[in-house]
Backbone as a chain_set.jsonl record, in Angstrom:
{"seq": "XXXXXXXXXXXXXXXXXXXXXXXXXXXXXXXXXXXXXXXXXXXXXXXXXXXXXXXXXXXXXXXXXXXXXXXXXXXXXXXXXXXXXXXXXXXXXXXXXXXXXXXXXXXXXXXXXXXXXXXXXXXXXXXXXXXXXXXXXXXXXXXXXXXXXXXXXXXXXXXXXXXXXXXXXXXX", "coords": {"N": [[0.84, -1.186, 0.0], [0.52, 2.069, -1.162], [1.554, 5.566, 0.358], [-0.768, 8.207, 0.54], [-0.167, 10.69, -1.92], [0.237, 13.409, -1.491], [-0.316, 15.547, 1.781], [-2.137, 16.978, 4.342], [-2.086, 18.625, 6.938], [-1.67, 20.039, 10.601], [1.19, 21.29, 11.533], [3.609, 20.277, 13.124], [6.124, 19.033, 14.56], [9.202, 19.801, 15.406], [10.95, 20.167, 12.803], [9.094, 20.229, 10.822], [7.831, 22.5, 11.73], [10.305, 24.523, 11.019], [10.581, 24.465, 8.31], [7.774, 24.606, 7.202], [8.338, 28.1, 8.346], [10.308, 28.562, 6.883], [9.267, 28.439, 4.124], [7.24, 29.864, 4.012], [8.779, 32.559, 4.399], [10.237, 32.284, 2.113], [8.465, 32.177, 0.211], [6.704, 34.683, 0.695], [8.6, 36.831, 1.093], [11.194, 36.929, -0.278], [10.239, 36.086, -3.099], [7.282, 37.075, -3.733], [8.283, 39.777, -1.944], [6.017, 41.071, -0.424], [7.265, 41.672, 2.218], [9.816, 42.735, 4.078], [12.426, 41.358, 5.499], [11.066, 39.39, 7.377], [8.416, 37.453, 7.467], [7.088, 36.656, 10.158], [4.67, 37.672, 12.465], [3.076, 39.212, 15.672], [0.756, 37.644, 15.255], [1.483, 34.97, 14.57], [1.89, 33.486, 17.754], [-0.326, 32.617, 18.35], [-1.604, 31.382, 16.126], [-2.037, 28.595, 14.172], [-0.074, 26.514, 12.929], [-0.284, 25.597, 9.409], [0.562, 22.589, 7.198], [1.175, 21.329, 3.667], [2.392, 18.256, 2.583], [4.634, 16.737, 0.498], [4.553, 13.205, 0.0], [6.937, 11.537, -0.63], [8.596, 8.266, -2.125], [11.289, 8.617, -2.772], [12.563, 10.692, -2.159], [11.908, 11.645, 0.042], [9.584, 13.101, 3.099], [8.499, 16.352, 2.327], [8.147, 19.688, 2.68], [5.337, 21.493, 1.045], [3.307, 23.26, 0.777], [1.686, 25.94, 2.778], [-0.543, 27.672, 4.96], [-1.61, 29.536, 7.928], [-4.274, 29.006, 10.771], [-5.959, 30.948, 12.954], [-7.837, 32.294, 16.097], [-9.611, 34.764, 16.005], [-11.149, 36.028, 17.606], [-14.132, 34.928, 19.839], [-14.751, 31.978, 18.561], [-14.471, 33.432, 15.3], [-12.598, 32.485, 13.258], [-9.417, 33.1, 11.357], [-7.736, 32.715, 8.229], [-4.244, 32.517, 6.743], [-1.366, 33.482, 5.232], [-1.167, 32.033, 3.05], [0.387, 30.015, 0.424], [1.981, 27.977, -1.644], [4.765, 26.383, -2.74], [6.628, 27.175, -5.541], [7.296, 25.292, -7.7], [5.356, 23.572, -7.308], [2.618, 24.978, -7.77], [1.35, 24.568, -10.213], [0.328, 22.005, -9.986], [-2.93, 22.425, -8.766], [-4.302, 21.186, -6.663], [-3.146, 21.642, -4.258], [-3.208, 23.994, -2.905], [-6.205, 24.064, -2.924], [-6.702, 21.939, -1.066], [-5.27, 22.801, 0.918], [-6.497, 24.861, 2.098], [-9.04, 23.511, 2.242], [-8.226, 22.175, 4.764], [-7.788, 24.267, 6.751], [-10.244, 25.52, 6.716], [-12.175, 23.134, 7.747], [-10.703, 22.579, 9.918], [-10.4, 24.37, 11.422], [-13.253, 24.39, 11.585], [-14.409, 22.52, 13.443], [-13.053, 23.084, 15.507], [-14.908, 24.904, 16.649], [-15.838, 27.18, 15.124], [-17.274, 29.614, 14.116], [-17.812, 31.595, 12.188], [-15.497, 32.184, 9.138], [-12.478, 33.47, 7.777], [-10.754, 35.424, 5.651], [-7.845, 37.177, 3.99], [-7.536, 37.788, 0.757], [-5.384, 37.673, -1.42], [-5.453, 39.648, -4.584], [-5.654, 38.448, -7.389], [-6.008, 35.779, -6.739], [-9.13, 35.672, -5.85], [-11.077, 34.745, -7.595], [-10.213, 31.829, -7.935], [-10.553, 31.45, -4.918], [-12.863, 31.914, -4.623], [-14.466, 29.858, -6.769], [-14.491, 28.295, -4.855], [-16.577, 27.991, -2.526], [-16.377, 30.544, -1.263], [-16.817, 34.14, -0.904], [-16.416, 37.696, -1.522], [-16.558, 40.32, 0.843], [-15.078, 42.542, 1.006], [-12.642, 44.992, -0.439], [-9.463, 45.411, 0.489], [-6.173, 46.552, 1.01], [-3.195, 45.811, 1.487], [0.144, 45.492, 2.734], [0.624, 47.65, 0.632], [-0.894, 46.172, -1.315], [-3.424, 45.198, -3.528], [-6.076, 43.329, -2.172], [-8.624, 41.135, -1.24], [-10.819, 41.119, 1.188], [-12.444, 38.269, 2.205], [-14.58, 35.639, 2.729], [-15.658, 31.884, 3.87], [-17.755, 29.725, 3.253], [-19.438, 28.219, 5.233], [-21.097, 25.724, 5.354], [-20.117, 24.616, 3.635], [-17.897, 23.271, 4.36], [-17.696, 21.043, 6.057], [-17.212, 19.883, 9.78], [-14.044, 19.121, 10.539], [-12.411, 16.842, 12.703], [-9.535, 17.255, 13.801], [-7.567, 17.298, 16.726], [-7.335, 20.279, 18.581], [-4.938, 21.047, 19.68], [-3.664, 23.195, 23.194], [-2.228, 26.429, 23.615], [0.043, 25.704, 25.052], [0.889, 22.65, 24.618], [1.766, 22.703, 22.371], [4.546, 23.514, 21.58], [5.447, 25.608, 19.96], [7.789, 27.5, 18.39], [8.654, 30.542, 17.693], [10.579, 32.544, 17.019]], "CA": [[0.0, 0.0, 0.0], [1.241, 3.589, -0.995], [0.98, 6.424, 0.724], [-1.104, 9.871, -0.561], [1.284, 11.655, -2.874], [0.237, 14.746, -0.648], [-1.179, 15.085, 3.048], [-2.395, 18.23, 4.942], [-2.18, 18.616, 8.46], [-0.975, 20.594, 11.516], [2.889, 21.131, 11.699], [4.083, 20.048, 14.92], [7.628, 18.772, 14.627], [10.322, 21.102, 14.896], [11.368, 20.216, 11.47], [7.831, 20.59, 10.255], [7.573, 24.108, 11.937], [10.89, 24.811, 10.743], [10.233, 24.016, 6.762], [6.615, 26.002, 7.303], [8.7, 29.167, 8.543], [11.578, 28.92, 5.694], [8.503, 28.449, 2.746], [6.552, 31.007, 4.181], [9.791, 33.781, 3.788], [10.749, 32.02, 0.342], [6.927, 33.506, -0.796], [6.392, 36.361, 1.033], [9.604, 37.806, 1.772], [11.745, 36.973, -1.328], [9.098, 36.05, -4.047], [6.59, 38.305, -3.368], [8.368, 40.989, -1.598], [5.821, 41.666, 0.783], [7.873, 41.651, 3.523], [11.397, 42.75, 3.913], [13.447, 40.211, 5.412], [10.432, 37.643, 7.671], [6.71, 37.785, 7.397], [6.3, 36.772, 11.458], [4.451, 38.808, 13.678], [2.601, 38.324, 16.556], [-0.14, 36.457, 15.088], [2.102, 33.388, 14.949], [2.116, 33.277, 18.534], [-1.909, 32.092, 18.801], [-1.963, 30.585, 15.086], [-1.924, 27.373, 14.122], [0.482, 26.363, 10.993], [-0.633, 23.683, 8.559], [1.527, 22.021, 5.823], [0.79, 20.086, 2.824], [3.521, 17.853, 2.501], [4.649, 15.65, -0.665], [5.282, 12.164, 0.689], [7.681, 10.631, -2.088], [9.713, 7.104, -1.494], [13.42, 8.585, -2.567], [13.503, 12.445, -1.396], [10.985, 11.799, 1.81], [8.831, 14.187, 3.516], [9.053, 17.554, 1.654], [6.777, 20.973, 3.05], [5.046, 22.327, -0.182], [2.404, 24.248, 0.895], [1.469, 26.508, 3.94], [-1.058, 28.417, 5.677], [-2.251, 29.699, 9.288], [-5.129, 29.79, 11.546], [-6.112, 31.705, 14.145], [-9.287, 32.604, 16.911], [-9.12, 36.606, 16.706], [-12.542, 36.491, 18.145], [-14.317, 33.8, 20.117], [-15.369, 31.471, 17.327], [-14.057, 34.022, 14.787], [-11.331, 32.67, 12.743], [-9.091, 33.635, 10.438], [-6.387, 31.992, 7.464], [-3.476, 33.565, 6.107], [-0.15, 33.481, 5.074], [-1.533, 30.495, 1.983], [1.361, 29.887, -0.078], [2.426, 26.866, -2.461], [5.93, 26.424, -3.32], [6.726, 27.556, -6.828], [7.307, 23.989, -8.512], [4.007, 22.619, -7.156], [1.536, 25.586, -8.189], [0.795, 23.913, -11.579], [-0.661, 20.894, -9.419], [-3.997, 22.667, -8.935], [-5.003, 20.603, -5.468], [-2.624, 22.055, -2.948], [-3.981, 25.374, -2.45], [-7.389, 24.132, -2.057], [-6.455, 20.978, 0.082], [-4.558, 23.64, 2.094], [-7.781, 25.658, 2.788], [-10.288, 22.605, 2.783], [-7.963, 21.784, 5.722], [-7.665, 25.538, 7.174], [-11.545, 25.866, 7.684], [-12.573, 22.049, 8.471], [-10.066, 22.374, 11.385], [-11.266, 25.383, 12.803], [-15.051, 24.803, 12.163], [-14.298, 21.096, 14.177], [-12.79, 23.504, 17.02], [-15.962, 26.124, 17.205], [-15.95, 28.276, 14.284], [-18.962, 29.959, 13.529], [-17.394, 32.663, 11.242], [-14.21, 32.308, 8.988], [-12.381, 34.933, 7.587], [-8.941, 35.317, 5.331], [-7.364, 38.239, 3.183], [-7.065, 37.138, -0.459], [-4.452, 38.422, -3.45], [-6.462, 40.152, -5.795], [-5.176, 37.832, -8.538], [-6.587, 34.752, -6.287], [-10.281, 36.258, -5.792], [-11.941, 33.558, -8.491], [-9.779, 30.642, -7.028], [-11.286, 30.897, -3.51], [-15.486, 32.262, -4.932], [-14.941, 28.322, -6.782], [-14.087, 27.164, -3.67], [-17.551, 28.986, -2.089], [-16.053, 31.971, -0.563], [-17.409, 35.596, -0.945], [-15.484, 38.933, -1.017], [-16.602, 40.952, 1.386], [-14.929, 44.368, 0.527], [-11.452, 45.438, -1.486], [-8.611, 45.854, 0.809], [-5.118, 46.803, 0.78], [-2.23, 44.89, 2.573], [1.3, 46.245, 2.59], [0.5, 47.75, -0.519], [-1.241, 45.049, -2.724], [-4.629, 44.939, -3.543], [-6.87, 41.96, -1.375], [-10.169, 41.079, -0.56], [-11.592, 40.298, 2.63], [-13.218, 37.179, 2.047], [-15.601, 34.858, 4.139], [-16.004, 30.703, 3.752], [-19.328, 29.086, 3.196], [-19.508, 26.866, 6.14], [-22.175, 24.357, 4.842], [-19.288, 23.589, 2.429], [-16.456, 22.696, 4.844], [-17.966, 20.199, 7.539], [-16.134, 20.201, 10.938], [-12.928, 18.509, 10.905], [-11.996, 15.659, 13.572], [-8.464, 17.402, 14.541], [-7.616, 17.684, 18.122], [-7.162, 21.32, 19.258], [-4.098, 21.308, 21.351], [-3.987, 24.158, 23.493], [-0.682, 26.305, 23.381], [1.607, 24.978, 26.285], [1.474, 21.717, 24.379], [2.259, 22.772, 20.728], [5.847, 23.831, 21.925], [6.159, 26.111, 18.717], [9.022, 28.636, 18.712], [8.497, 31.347, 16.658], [11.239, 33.429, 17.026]], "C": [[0.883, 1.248, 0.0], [0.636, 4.666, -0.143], [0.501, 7.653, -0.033], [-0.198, 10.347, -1.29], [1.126, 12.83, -1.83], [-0.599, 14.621, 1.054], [-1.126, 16.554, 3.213], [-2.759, 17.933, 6.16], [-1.105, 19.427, 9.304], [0.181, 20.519, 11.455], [3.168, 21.306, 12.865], [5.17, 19.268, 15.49], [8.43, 19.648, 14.531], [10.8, 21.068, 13.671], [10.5, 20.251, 10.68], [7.588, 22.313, 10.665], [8.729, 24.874, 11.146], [10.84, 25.204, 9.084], [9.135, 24.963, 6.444], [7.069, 27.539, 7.439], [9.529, 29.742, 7.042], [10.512, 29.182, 4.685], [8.181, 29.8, 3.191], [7.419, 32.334, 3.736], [10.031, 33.441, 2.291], [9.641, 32.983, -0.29], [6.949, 34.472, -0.438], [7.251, 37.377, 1.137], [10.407, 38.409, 0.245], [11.629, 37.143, -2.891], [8.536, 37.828, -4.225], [6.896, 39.803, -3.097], [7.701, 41.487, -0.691], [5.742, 42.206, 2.006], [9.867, 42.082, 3.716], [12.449, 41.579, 4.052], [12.633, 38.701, 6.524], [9.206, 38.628, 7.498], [6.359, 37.451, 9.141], [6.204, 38.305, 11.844], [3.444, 38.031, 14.512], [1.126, 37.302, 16.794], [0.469, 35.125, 15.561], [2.275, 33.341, 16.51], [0.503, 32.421, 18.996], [-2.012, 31.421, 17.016], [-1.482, 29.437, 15.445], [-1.322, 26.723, 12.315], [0.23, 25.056, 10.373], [0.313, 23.423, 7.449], [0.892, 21.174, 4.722], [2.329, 19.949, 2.689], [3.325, 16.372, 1.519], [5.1, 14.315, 0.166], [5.688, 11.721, -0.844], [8.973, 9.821, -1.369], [10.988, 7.323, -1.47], [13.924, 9.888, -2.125], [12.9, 12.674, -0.321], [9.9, 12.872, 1.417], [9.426, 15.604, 2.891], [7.791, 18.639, 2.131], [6.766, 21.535, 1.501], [4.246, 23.335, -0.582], [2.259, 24.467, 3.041], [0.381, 27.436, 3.969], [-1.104, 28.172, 7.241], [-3.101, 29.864, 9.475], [-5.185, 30.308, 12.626], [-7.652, 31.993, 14.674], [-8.794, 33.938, 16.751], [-10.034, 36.742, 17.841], [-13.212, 35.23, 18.893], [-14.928, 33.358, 18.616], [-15.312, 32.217, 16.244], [-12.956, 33.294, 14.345], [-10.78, 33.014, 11.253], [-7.915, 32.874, 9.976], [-5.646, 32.759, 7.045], [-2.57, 33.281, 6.219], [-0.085, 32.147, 3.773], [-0.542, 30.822, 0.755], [1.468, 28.165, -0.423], [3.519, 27.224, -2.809], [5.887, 26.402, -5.145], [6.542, 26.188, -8.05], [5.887, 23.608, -8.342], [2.837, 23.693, -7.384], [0.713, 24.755, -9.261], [-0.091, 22.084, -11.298], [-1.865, 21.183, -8.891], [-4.588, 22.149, -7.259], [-4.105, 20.674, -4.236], [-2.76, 22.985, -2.228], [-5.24, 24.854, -2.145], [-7.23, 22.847, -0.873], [-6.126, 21.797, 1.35], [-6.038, 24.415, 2.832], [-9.081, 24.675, 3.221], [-9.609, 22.293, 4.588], [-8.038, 22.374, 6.834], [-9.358, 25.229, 7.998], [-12.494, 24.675, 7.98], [-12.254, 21.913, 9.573], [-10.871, 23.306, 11.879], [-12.739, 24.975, 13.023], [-15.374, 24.056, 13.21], [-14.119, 22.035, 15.383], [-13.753, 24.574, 17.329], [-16.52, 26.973, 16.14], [-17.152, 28.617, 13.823], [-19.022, 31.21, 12.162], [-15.807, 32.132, 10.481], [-13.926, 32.959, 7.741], [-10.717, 34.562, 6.812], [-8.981, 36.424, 4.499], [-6.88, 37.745, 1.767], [-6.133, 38.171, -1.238], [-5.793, 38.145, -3.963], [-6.347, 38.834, -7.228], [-6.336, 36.1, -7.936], [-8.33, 34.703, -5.618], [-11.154, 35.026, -6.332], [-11.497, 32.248, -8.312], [-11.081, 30.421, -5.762], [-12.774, 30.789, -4.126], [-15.882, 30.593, -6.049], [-14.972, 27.69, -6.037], [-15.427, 27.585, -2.456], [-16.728, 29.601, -0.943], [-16.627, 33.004, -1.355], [-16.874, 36.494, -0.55], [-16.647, 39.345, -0.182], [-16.563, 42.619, 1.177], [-13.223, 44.051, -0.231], [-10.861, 45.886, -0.344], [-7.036, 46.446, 0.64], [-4.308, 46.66, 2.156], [-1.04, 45.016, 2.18], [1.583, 46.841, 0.967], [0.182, 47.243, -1.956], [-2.824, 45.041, -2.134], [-5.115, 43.433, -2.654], [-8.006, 42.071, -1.216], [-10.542, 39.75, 0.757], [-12.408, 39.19, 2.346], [-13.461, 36.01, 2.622], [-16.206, 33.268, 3.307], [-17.357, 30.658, 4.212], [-19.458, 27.569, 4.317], [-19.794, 25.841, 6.261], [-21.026, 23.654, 3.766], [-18.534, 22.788, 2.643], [-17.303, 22.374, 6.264], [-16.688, 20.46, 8.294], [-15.744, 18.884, 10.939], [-12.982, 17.319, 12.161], [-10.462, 16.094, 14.368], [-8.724, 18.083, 15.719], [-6.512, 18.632, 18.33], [-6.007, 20.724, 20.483], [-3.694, 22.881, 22.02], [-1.7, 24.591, 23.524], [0.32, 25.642, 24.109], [1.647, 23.944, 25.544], [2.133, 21.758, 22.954], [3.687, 23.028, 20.715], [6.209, 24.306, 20.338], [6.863, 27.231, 19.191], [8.576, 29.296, 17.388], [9.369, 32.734, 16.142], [12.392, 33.129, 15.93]], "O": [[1.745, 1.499, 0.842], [-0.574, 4.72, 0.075], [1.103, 8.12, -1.001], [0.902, 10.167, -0.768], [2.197, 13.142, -1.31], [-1.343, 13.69, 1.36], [-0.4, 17.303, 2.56], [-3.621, 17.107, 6.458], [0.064, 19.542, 8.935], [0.494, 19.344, 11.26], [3.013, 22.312, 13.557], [5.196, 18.885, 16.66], [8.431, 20.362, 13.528], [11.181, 22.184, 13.317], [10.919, 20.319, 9.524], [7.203, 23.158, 9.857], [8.337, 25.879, 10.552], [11.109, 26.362, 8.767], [9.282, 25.914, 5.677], [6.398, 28.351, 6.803], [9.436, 30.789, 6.4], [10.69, 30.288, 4.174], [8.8, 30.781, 2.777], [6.964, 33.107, 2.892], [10.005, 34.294, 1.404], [9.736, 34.017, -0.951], [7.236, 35.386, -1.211], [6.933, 38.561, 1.249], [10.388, 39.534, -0.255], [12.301, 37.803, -3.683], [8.947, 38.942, -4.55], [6.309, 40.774, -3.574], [8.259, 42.304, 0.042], [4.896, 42.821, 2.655], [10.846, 41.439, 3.338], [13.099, 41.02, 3.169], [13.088, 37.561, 6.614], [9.038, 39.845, 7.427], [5.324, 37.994, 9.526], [6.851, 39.348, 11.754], [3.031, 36.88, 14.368], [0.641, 36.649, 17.719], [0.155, 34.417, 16.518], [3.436, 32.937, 16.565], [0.433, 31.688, 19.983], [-3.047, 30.755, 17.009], [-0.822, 29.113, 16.432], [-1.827, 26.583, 11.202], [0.455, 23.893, 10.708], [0.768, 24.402, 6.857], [0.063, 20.322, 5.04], [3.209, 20.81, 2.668], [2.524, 15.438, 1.579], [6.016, 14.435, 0.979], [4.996, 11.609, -1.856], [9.853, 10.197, -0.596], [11.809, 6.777, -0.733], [15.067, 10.231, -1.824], [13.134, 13.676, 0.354], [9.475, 13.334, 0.358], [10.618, 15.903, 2.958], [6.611, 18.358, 1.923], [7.75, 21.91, 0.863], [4.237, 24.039, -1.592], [2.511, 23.76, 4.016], [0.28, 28.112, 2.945], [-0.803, 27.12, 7.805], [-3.587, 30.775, 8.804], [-4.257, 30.057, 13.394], [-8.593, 31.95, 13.881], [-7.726, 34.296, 17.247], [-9.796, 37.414, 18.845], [-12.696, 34.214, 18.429], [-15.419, 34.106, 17.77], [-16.327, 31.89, 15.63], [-12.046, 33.412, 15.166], [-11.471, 33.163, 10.245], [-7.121, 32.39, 10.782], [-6.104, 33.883, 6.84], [-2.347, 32.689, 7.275], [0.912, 31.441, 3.626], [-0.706, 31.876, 0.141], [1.115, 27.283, 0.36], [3.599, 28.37, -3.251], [5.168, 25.664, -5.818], [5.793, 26.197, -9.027], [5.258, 23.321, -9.361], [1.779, 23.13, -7.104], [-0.444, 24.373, -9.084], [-0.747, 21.35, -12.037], [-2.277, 20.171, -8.323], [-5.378, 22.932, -6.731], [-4.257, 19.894, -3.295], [-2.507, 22.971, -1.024], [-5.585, 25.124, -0.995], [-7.761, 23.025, 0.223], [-6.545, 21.586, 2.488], [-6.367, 24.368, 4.017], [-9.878, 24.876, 4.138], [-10.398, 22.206, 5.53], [-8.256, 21.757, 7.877], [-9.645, 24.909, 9.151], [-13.595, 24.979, 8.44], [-12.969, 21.346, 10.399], [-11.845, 23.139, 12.613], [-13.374, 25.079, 14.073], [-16.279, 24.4, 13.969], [-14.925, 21.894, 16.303], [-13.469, 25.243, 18.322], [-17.643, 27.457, 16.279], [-17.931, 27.899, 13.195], [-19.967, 31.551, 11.451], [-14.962, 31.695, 11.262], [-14.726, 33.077, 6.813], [-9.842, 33.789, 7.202], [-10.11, 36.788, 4.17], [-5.739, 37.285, 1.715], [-6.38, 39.344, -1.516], [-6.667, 37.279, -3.938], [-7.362, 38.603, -7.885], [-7.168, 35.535, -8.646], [-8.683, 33.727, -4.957], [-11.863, 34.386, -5.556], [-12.347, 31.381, -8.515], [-12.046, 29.662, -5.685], [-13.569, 29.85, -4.095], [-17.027, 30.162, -6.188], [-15.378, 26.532, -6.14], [-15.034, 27.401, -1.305], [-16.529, 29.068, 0.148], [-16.934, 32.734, -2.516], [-16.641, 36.543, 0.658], [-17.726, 38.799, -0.413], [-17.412, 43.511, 1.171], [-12.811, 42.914, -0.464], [-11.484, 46.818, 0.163], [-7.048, 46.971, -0.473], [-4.511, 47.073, 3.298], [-0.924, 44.614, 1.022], [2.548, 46.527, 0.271], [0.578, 47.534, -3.085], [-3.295, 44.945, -1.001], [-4.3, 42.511, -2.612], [-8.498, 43.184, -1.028], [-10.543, 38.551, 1.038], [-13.541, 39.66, 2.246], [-12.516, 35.336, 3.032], [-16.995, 33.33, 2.364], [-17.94, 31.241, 5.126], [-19.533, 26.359, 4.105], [-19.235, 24.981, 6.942], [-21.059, 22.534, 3.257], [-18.215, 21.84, 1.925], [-17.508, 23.123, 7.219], [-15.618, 20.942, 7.922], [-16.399, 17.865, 11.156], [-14.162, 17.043, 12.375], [-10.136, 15.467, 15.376], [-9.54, 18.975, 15.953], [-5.31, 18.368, 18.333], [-6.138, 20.224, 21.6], [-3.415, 23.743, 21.187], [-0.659, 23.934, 23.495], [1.324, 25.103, 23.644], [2.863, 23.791, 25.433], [2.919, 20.908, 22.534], [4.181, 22.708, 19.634], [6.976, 23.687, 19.602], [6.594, 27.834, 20.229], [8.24, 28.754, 16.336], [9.077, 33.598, 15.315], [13.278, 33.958, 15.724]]}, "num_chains": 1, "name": "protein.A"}
């Protein structure tokens, strides 16, 4: 029996958090630009980082995709920081795996609202995926839209909420 070519789930190995931190600067920092030299702030201290990760038999475990969630609000949450490594864009099912995973987890832990900041460019991605702008923002100088998941779409998850003292993520 093989395993998935891809998996999505919580990063909670130091070398899983580690891999999540490095992608995340590769897009946002270097790529992108949106960031000078890291994209943390003190969100990552109450998020929760997810990975899709390629399982392949001769180069292993590989991080290929990333986002975060977060509670801002009780039962309020929010995704962000959704990034695919450059090679694996053109595979079509890692960005939404990444978000089916994003707002199944949270809705499993309470969510009654959820909430993320899209690239303008990625607007008609998520509204196939039922999401709905909201309004037209602007985020370190790039167009975005506020945009809100269809809850009836993304049943609640089965992952178990660990609270922070046990996640032992470093984020510094």
């Amino acid at each position: 029996m093989s395993l998935p070519r891809y998996t999505f789930e919580l990063a909670q190995t130091p070398q899983d958090v580690s891999a999540y931190f490095q992608l995340r600067r590769a897009i946002f920092c270097e790529e992108q630009g949106l960031f000078s030299e890291d994209d943390r702030d003190e969100l990552d201290n109450i998020a929760y980082p997810i990975i899709a990760v390629e399982q392949d038999i001769l180069a292993g475990r590989q991080v290929v995709g990333i986002v975060r969630i977060y509670e801002a609000e009780h039962r309020l949450w929010y995704g962000g920081r959704l990034g695919v490594h450059p090679r694996y864009r053109r595979v079509g099912r890692i960005g939404k795996g990444l978000i089916q995973k994003a707002v199944t987890t949270a809705h499993g832990w309470g969510c009654d609202r959820f909430l993320a900041t899209v690239q303008r460019q990625n607007v008609r991605f998520f509204q196939r995926l039922h999401w709905t702008s909201l309004q037209e923002i602007d985020i370190c100088g790039h167009p975005h839209h506020l945009m809100e998941a269809d809850l009836a779409f993304y049943p609640p998850g089965n992952e178990v909420r660990r609270v922070m003292a046990e996640r032992g993520l470093q984020v510094s």
